[in-house]
N, C-alpha and C positions, 0 to 999 in steps of 0.2 A: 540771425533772426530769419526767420524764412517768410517769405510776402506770402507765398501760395502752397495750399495743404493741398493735399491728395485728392480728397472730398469737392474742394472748390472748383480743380481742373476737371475730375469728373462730372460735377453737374453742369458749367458750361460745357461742355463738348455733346451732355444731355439734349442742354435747349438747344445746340447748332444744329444737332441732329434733329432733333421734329420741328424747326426752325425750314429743313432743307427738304423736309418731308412735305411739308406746307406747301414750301415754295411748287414741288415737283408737282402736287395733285392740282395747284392750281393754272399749272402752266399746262398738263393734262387736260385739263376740263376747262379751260378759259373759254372757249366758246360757246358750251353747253351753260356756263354764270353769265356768260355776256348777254347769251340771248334772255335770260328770266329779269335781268337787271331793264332792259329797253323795253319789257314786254309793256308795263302799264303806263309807260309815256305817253302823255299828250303833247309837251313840246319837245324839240330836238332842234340843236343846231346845226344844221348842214354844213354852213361854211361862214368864216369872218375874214374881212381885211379892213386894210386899212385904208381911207381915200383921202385924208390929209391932214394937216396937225390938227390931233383931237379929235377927229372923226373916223366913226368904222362903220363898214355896211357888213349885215349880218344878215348871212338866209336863214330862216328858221321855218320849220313846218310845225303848224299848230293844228292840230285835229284833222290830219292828211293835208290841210290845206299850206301850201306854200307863200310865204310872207318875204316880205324886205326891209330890214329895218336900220334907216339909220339913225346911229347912236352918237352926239357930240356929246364933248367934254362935260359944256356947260350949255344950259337950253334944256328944248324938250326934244325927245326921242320922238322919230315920224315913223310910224309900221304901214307900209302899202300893200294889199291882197295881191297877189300877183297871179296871173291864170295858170291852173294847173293843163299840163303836159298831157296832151290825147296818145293811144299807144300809136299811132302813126307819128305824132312828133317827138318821140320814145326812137323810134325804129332809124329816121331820119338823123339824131344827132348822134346815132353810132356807127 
Protein backbone atom coordinates (compact mmCIF):
# COMPACT_ATOMS: atom_id res chain seq x y z
CA UNK A 1 0.00 0.00 0.00
CA UNK A 2 1.63 3.24 -0.78
CA UNK A 3 0.98 6.35 1.97
CA UNK A 4 2.15 8.86 -0.65
CA UNK A 5 1.02 9.32 -4.66
CA UNK A 6 2.98 11.41 -6.90
CA UNK A 7 0.31 14.20 -6.84
CA UNK A 8 0.51 14.60 -2.98
CA UNK A 9 4.49 15.11 -3.04
CA UNK A 10 3.93 17.36 -5.79
CA UNK A 11 1.54 19.74 -4.36
CA UNK A 12 3.59 19.91 -1.06
CA UNK A 13 6.72 20.68 -2.38
CA UNK A 14 4.15 23.35 -4.39
CA UNK A 15 3.10 25.06 -1.16
CA UNK A 16 6.96 24.87 0.28
CA UNK A 17 7.83 26.53 -2.70
CA UNK A 18 5.61 29.92 -2.47
CA UNK A 19 5.68 29.00 1.15
CA UNK A 20 9.70 30.25 0.58
CA UNK A 21 8.72 32.66 -1.83
CA UNK A 22 6.66 34.49 0.76
CA UNK A 23 9.15 34.09 3.22
CA UNK A 24 11.89 35.73 0.77
CA UNK A 25 9.76 38.84 -0.44
CA UNK A 26 9.16 39.51 3.08
CA UNK A 27 12.52 39.33 4.43
CA UNK A 28 13.11 41.73 1.16
CA UNK A 29 10.85 44.27 2.07
CA UNK A 30 10.57 43.91 5.99
CA UNK A 31 11.38 47.46 6.35
CA UNK A 32 9.46 49.07 3.79
CA UNK A 33 5.99 46.71 5.88
CA UNK A 34 7.54 47.78 9.09
CA UNK A 35 7.61 51.23 8.40
CA UNK A 36 3.52 51.45 7.02
CA UNK A 37 2.61 49.01 10.09
CA UNK A 38 3.92 52.01 12.80
CA UNK A 39 2.84 54.71 10.51
CA UNK A 40 -0.67 55.25 12.16
CA UNK A 41 0.34 54.52 15.91
CA UNK A 42 -0.64 56.70 18.52
CA UNK A 43 0.87 54.42 21.31
CA UNK A 44 4.11 52.51 21.29
CA UNK A 45 6.03 50.79 23.73
CA UNK A 46 9.53 51.90 24.17
CA UNK A 47 10.73 49.60 26.73
CA UNK A 48 9.33 47.22 29.85
CA UNK A 49 11.02 45.71 32.82
CA UNK A 50 10.60 44.34 35.54
CA UNK A 51 11.06 46.04 39.30
CA UNK A 52 9.76 43.42 41.47
CA UNK A 53 7.44 40.40 42.17
CA UNK A 54 4.48 41.48 39.97
CA UNK A 55 5.40 44.70 38.94
CA UNK A 56 6.74 46.13 35.66
CA UNK A 57 7.48 49.79 34.68
CA UNK A 58 6.76 50.47 31.09
CA UNK A 59 7.89 53.51 28.92
CA UNK A 60 5.40 54.22 26.56
CA UNK A 61 4.95 57.17 24.05
CA UNK A 62 1.39 58.22 23.59
CA UNK A 63 0.81 61.07 20.93
CA UNK A 64 4.83 61.95 20.81
CA UNK A 65 4.50 62.40 24.46
CA UNK A 66 6.69 60.09 26.69
CA UNK A 67 4.90 58.41 29.68
CA UNK A 68 5.93 55.85 32.69
CA UNK A 69 3.91 53.39 33.60
CA UNK A 70 3.63 51.20 36.35
CA UNK A 71 1.90 48.03 35.98
CA UNK A 72 1.15 45.52 39.34
CA UNK A 73 -0.08 42.39 39.32
CA UNK A 74 -3.05 43.38 41.35
CA UNK A 75 -4.14 47.23 42.08
CA UNK A 76 -4.30 49.89 39.83
CA UNK A 77 -1.81 50.79 37.18
CA UNK A 78 -0.08 54.58 37.95
CA UNK A 79 0.89 56.28 34.16
CA UNK A 80 3.29 59.59 35.00
CA UNK A 81 3.79 62.26 32.02
CA UNK A 82 7.39 62.38 32.12
CA UNK A 83 9.17 65.67 30.34
CA UNK A 84 10.09 65.22 26.82
CA UNK A 85 13.79 65.34 25.71
CA UNK A 86 15.09 69.02 24.20
CA UNK A 87 17.54 68.28 21.22
CA UNK A 88 20.30 69.50 23.55
CA UNK A 89 19.27 66.78 25.94
CA UNK A 90 19.22 64.44 22.81
CA UNK A 91 22.76 65.61 21.95
CA UNK A 92 24.12 65.24 25.57
CA UNK A 93 22.97 61.40 26.28
CA UNK A 94 25.09 60.38 23.22
Amino acid sequence: MDFLETQQILTTLAFLAVMGLAWVAVQMNKGRIGSKIKQGRRLVVCEAAAIGAGERAVLIEADGQPMLAILPRKGQAQIVPLAARTPAQEETAQ
